[in-house]
ZAGUKOL-576038 format. One record per atom (N, C-alpha, C, O, CB): residue in three letters; z, x, y. Coordinates in pm, 1 decimal, m for minus. Glycine has a CB too. Layout:
% ZAGUKOL-576038
<atom res="ALA" c3="Z" c1="X" c2="Y"/>
...
% end
This chain:
% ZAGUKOL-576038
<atom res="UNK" c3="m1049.7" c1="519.5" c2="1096.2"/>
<atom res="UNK" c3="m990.5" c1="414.8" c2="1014.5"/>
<atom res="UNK" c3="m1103.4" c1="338.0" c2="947.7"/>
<atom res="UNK" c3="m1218.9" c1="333.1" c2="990.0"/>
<atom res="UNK" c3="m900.0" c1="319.9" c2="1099.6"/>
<atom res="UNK" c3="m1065.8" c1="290.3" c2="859.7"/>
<atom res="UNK" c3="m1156.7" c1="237.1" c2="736.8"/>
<atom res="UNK" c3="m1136.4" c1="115.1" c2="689.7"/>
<atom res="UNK" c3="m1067.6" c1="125.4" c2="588.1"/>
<atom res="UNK" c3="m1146.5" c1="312.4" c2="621.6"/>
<atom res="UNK" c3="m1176.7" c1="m58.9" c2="726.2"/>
<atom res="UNK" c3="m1122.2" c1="m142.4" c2="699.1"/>
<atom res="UNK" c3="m1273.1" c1="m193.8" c2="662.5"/>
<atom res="UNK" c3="m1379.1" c1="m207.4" c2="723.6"/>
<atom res="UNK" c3="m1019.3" c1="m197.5" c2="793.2"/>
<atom res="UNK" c3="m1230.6" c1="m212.4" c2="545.2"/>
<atom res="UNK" c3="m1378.0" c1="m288.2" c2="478.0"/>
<atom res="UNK" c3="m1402.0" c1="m419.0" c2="486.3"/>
<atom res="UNK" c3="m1514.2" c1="m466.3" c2="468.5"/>
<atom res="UNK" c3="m1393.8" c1="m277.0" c2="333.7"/>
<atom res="UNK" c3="m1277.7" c1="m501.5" c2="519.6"/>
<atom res="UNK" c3="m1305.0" c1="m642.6" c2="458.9"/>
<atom res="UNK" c3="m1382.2" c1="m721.9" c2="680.8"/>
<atom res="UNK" c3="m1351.8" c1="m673.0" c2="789.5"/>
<atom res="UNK" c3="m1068.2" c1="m742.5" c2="355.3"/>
<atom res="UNK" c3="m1460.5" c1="m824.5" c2="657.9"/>
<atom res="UNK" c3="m1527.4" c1="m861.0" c2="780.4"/>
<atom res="UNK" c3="m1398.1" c1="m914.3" c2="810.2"/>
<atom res="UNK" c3="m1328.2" c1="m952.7" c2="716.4"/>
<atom res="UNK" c3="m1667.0" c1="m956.8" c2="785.6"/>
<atom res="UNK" c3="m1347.8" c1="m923.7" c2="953.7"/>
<atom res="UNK" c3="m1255.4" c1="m1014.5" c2="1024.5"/>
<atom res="UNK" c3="m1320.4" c1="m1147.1" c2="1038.3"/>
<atom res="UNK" c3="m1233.0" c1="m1224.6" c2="1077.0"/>
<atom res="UNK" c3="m1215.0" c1="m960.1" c2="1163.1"/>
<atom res="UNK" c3="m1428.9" c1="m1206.4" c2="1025.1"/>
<atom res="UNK" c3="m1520.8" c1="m1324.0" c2="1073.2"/>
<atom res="UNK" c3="m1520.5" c1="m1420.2" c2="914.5"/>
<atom res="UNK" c3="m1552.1" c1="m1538.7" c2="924.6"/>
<atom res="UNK" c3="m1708.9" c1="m1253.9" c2="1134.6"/>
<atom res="UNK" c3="m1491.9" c1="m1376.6" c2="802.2"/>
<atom res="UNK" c3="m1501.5" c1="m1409.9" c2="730.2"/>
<atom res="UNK" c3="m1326.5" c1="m1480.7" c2="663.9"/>
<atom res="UNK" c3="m1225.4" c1="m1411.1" c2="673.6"/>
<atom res="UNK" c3="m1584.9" c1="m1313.5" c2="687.3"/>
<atom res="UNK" c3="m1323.4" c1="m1591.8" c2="614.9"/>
<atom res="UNK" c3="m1165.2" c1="m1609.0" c2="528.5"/>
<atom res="UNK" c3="m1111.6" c1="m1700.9" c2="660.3"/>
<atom res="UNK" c3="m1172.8" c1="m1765.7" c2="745.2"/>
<atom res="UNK" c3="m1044.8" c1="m1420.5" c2="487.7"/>
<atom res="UNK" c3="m972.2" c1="m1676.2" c2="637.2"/>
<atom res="UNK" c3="m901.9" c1="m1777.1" c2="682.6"/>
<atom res="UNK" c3="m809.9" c1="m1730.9" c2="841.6"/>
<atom res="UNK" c3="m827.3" c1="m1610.8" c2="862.4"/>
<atom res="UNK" c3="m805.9" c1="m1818.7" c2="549.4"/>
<atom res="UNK" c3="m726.7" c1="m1793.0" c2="944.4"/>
<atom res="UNK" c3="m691.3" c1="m1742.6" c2="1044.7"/>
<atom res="UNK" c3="m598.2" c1="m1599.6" c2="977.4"/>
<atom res="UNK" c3="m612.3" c1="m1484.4" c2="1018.5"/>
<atom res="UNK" c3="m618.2" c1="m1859.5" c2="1136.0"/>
<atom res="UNK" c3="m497.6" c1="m1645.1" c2="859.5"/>
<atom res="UNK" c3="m439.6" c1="m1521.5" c2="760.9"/>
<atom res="UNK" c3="m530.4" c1="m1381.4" c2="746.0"/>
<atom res="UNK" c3="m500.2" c1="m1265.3" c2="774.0"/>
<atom res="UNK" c3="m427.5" c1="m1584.2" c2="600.2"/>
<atom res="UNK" c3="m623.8" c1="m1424.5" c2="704.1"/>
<atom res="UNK" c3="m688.9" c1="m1281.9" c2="633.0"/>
<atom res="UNK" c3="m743.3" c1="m1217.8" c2="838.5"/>
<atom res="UNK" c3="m749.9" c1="m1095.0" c2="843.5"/>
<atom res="UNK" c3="m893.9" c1="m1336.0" c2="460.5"/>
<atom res="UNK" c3="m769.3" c1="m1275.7" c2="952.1"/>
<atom res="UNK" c3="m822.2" c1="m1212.0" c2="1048.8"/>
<atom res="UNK" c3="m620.0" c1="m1167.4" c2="1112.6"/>
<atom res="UNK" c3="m573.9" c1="m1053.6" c2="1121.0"/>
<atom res="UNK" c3="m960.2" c1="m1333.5" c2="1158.0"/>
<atom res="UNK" c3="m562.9" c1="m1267.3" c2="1137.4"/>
<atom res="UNK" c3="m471.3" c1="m1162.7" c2="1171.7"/>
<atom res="UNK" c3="m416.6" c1="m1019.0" c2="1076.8"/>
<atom res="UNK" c3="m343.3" c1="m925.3" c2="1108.3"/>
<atom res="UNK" c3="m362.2" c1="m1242.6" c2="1199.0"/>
<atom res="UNK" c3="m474.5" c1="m1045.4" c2="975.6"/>
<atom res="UNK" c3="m393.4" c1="m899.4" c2="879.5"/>
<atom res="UNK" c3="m531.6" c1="m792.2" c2="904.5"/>
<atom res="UNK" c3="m522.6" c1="m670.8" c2="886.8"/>
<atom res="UNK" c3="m353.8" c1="m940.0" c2="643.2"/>
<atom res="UNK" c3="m618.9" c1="m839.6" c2="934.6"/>
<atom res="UNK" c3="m733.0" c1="m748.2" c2="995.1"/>
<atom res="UNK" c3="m728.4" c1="m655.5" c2="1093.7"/>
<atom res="UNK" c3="m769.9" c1="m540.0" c2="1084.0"/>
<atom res="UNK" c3="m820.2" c1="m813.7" c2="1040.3"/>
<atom res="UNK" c3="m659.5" c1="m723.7" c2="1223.5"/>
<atom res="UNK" c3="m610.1" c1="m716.5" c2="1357.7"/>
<atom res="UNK" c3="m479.6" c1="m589.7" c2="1348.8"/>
<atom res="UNK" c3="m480.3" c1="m484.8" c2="1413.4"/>
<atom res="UNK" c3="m553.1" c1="m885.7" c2="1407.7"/>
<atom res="UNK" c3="m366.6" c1="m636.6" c2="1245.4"/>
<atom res="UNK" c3="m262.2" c1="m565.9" c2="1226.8"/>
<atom res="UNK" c3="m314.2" c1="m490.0" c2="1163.2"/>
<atom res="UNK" c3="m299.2" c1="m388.3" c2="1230.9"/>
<atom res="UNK" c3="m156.8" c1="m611.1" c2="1183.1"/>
<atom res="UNK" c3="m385.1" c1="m452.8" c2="1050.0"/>
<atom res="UNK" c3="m436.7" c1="m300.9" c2="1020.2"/>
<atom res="UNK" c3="m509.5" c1="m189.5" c2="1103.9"/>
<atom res="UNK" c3="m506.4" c1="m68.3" c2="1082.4"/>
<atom res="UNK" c3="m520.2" c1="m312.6" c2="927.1"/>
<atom res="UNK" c3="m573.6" c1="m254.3" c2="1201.0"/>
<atom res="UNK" c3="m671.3" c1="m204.7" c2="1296.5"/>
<atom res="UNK" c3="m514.4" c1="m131.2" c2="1390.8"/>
<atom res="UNK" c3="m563.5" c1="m93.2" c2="1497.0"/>
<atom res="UNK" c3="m797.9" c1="m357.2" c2="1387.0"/>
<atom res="UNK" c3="m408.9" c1="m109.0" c2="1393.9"/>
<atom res="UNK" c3="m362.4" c1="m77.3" c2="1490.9"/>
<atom res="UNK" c3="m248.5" c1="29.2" c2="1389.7"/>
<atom res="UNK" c3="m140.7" c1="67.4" c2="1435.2"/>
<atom res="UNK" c3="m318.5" c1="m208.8" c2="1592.9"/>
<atom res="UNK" c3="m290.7" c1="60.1" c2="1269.1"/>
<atom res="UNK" c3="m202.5" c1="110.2" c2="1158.3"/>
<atom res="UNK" c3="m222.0" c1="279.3" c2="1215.2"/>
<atom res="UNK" c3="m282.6" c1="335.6" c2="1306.4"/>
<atom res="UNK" c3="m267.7" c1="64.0" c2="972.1"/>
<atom res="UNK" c3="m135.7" c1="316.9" c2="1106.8"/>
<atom res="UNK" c3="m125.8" c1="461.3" c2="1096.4"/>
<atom res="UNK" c3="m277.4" c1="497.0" c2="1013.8"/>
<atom res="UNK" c3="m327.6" c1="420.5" c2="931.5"/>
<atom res="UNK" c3="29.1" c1="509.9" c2="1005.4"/>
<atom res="UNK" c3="m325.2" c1="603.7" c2="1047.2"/>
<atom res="UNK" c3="m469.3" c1="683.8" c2="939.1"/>
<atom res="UNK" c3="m381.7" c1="706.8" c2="813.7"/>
<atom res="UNK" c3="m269.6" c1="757.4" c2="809.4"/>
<atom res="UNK" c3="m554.4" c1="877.1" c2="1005.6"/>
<atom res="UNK" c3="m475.2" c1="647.5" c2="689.1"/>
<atom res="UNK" c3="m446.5" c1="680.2" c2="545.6"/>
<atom res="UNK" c3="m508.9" c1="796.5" c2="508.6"/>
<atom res="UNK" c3="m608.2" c1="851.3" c2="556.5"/>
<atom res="UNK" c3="m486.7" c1="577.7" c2="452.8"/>
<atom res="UNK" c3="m451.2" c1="821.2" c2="434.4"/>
<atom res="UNK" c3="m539.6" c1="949.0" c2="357.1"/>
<atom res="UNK" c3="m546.6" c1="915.4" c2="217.9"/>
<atom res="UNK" c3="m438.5" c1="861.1" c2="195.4"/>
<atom res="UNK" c3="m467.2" c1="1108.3" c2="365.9"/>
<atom res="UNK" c3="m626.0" c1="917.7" c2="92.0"/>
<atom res="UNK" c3="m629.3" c1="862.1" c2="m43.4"/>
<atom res="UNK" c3="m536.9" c1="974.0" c2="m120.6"/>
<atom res="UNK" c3="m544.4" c1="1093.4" c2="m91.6"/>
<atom res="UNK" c3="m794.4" c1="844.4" c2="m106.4"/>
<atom res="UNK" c3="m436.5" c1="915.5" c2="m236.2"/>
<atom res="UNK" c3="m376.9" c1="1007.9" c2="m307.2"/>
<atom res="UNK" c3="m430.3" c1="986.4" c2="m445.2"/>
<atom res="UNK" c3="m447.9" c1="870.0" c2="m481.3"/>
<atom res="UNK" c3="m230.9" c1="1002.0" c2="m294.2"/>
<atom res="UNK" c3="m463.7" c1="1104.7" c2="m543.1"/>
<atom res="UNK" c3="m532.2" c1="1044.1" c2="m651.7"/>
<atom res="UNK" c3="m401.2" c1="1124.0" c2="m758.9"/>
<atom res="UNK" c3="m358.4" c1="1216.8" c2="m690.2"/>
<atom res="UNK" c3="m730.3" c1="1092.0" c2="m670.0"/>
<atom res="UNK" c3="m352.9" c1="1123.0" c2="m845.8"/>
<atom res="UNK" c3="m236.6" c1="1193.7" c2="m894.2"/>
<atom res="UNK" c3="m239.3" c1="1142.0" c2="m1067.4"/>
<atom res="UNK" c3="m267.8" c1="1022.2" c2="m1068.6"/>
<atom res="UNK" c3="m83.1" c1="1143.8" c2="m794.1"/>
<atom res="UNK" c3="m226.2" c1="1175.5" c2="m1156.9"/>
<atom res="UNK" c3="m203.8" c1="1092.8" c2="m1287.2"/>
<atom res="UNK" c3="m50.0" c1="1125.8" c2="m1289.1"/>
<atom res="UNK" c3="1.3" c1="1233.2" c2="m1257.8"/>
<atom res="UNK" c3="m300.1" c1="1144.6" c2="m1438.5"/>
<atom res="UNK" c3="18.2" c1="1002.3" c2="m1335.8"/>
<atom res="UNK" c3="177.8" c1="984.8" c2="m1382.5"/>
<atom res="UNK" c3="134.6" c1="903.1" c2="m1534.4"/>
<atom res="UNK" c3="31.4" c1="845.9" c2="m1569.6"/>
<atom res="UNK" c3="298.6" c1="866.0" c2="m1246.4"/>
<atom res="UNK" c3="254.0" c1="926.0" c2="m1596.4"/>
<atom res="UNK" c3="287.9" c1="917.4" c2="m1717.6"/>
<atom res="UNK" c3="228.0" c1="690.5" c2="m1745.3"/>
<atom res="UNK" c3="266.9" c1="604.4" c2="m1666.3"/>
<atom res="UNK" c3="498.4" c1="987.4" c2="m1723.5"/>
<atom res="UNK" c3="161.3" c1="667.6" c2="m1836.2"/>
<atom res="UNK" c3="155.6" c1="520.1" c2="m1865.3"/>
<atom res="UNK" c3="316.2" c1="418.9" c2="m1793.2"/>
<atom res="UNK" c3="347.8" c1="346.6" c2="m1698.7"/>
<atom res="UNK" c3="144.6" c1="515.9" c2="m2062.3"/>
<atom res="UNK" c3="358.3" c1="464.7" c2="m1885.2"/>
<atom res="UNK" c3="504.5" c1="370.5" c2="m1907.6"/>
<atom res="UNK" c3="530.6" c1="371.8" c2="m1775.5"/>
<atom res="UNK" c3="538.1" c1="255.8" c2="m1735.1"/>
<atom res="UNK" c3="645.9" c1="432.2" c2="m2007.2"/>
<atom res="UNK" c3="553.2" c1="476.1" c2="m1662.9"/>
<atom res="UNK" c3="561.7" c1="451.6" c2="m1556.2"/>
<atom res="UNK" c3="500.2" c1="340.4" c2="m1464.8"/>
<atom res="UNK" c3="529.2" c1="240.7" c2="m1398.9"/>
<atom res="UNK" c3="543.8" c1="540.4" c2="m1530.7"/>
<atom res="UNK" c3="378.9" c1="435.1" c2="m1509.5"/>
<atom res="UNK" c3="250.9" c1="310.7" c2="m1410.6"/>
<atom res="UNK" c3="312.3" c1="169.7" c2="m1468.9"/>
<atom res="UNK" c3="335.5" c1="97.3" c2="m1372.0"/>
<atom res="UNK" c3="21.6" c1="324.3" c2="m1472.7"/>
<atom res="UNK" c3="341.3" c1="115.3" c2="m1572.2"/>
<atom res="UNK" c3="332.6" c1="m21.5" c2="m1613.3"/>
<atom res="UNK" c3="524.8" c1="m75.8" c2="m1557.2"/>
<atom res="UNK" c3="562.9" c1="m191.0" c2="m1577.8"/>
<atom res="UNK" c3="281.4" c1="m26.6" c2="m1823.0"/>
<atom res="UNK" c3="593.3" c1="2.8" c2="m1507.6"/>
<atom res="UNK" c3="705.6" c1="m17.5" c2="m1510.7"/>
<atom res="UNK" c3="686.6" c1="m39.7" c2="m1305.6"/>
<atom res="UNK" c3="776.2" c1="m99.4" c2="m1246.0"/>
<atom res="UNK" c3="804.2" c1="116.7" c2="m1606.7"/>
<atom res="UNK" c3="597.0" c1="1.4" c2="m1248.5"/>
<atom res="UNK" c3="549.4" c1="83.7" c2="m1103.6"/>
<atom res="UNK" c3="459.3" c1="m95.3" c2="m1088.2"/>
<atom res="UNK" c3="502.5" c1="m177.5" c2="m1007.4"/>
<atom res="UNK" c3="412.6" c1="299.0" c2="m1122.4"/>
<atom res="UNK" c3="354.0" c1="m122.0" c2="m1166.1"/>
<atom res="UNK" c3="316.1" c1="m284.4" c2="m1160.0"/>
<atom res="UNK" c3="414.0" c1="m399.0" c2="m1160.6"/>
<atom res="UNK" c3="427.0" c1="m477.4" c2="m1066.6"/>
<atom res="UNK" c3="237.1" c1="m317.9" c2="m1274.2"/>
<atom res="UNK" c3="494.7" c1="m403.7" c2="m1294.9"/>
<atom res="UNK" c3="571.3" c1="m492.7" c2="m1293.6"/>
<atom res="UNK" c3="679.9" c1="m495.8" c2="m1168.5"/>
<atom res="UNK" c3="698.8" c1="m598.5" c2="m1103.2"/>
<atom res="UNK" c3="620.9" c1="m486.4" c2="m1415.5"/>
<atom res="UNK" c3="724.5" c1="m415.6" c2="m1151.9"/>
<atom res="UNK" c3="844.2" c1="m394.0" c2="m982.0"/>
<atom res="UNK" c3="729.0" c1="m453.4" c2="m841.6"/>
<atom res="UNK" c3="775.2" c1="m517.1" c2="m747.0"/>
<atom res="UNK" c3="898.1" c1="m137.8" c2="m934.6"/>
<atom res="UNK" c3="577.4" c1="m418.0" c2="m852.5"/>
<atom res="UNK" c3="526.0" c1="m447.4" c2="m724.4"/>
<atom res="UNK" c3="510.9" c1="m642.6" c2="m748.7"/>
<atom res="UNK" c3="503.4" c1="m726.6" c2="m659.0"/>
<atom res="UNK" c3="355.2" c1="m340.1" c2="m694.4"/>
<atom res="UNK" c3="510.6" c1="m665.5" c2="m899.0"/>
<atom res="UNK" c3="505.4" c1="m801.7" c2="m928.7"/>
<atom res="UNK" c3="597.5" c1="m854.6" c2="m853.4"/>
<atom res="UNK" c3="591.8" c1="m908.2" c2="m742.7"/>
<atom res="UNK" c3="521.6" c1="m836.9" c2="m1060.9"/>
<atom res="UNK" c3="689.9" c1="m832.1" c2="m931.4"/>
<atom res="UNK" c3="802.7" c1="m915.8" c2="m915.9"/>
<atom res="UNK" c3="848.6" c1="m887.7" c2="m747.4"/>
<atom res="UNK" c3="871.5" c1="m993.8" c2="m689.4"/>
<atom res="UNK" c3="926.6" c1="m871.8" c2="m1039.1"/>
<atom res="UNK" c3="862.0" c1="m788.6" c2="m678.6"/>
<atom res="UNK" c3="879.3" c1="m780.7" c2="m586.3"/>
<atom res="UNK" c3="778.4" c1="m843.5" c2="m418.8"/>
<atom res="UNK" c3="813.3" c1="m857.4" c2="m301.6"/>
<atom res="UNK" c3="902.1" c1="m671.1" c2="m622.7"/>
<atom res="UNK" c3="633.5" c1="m868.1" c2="m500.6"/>
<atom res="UNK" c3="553.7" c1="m1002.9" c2="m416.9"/>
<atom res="UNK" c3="467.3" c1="m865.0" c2="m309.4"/>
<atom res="UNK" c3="427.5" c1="m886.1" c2="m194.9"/>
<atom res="UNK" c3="706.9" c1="m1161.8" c2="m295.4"/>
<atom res="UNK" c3="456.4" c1="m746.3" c2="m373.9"/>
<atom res="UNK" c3="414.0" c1="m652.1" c2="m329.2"/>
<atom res="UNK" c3="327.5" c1="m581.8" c2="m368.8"/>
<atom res="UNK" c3="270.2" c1="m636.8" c2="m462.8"/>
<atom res="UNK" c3="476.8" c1="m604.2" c2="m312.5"/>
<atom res="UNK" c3="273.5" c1="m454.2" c2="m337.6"/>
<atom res="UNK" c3="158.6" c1="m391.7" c2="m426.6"/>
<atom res="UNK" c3="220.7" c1="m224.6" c2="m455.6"/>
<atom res="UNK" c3="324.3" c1="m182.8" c2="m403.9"/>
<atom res="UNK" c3="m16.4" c1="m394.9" c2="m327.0"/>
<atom res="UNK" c3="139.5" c1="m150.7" c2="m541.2"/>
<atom res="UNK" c3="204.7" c1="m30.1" c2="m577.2"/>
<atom res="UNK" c3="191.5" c1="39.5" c2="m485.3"/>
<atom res="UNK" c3="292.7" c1="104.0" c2="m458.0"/>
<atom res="UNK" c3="169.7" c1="32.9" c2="m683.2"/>
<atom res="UNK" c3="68.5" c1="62.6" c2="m394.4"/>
<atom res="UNK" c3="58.3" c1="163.2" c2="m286.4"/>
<atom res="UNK" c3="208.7" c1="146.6" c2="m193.9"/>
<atom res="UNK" c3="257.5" c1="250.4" c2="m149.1"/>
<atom res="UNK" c3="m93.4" c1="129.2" c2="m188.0"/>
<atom res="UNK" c3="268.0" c1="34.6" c2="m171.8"/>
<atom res="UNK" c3="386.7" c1="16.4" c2="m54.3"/>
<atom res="UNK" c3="504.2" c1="90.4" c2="m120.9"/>
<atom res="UNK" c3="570.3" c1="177.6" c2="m64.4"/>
<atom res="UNK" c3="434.2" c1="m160.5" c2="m15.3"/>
<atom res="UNK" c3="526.5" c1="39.9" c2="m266.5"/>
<atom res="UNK" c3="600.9" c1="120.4" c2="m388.9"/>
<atom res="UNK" c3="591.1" c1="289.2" c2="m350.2"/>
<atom res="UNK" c3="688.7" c1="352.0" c2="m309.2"/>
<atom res="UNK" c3="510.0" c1="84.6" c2="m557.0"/>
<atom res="UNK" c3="490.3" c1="334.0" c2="m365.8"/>
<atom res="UNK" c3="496.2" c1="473.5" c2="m384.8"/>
<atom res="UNK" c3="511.2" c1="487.5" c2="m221.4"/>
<atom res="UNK" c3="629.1" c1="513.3" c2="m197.2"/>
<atom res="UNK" c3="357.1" c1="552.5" c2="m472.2"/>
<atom res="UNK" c3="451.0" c1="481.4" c2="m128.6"/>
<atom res="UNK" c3="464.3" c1="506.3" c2="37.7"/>
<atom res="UNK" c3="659.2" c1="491.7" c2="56.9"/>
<atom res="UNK" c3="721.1" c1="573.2" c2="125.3"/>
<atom res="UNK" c3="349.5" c1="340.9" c2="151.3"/>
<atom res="UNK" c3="705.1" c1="414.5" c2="8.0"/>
<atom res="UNK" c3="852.9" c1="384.5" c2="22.3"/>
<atom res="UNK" c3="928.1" c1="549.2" c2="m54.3"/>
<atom res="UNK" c3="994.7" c1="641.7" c2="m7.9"/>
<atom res="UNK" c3="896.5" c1="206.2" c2="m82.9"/>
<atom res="UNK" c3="892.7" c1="528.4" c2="m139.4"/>
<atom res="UNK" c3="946.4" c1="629.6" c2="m256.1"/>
<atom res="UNK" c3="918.4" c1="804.5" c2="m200.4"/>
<atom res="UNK" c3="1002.2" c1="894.6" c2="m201.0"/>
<atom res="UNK" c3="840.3" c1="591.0" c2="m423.7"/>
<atom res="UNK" c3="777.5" c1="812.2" c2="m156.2"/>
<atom res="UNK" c3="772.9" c1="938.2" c2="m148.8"/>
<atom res="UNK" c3="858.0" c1="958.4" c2="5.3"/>
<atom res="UNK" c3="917.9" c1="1065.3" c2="17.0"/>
<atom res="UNK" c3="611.9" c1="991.2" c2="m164.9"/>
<atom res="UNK" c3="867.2" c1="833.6" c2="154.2"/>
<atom res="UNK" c3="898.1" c1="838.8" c2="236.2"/>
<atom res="UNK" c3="1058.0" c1="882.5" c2="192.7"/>
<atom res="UNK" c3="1111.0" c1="971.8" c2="258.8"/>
<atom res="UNK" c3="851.4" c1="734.0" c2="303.3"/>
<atom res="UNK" c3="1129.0" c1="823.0" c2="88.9"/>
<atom res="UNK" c3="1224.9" c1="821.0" c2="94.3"/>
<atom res="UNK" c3="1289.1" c1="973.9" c2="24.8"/>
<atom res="UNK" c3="1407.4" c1="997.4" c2="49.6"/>
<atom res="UNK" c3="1248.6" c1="696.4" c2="48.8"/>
<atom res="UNK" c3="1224.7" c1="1057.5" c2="m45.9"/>
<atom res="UNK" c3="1179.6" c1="1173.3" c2="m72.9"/>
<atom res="UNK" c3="1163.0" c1="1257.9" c2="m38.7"/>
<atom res="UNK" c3="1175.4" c1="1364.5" c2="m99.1"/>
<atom res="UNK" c3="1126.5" c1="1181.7" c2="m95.7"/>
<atom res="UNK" c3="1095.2" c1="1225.1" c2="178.4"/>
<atom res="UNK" c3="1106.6" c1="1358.1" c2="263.1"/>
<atom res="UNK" c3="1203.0" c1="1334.0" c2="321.9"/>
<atom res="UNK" c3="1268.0" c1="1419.5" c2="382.2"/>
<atom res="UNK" c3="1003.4" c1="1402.9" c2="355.7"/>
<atom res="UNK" c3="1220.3" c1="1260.9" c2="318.4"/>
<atom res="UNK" c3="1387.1" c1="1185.9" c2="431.8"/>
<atom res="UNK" c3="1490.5" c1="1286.1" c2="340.7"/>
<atom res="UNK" c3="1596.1" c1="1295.1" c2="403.4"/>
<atom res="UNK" c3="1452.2" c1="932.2" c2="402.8"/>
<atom res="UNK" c3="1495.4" c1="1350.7" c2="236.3"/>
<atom res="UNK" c3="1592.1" c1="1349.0" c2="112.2"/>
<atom res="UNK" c3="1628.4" c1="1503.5" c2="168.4"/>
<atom res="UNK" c3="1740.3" c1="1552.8" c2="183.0"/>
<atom res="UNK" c3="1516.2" c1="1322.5" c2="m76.0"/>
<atom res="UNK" c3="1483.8" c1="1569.0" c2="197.7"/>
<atom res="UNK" c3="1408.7" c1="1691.6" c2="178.1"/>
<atom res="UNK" c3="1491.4" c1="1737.0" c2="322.9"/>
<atom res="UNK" c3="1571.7" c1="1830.2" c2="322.8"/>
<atom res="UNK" c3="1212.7" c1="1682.8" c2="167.7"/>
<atom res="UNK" c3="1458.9" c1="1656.0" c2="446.5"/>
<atom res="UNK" c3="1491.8" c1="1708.8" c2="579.7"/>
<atom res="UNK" c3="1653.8" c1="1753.9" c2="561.6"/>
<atom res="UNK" c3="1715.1" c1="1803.3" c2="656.3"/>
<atom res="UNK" c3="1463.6" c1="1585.2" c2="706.3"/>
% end
């Protein structure tokens, strides 16, 4: 596992989300090109939703093998 940011550094927030990653599942990096309009349609949803795109796509493709089984 790979957590770059120092736990000693920031606020009691940023060390407990340190703590809770340290006990995560192993990532693996996905590198993929999709179409613009997507990507900008894939930002605005992680906006508005108070989220980021990686959780977006992890939801989507999860929901994808779930589809598959």
């Amino acid at each position: 596992m790979t957590i770059r940011r120092n736990p000693n550094r920031g606020n009691q927030d940023d060390r407990d989300a340190f703590v809770d990653r340290a006990g995560e599942e192993e990532t693996a990096r996905l590198h993929c090109f999709i179409p613009a309009g997507l990507h900008h349609q894939l930002k605005v949803m992680a906006l508005e939703g108070r989220t980021n795109m990686t959780a977006l796509v992890v939801e989507a493709l999860e929901n994808f093998v779930a589809e598959r089984r």
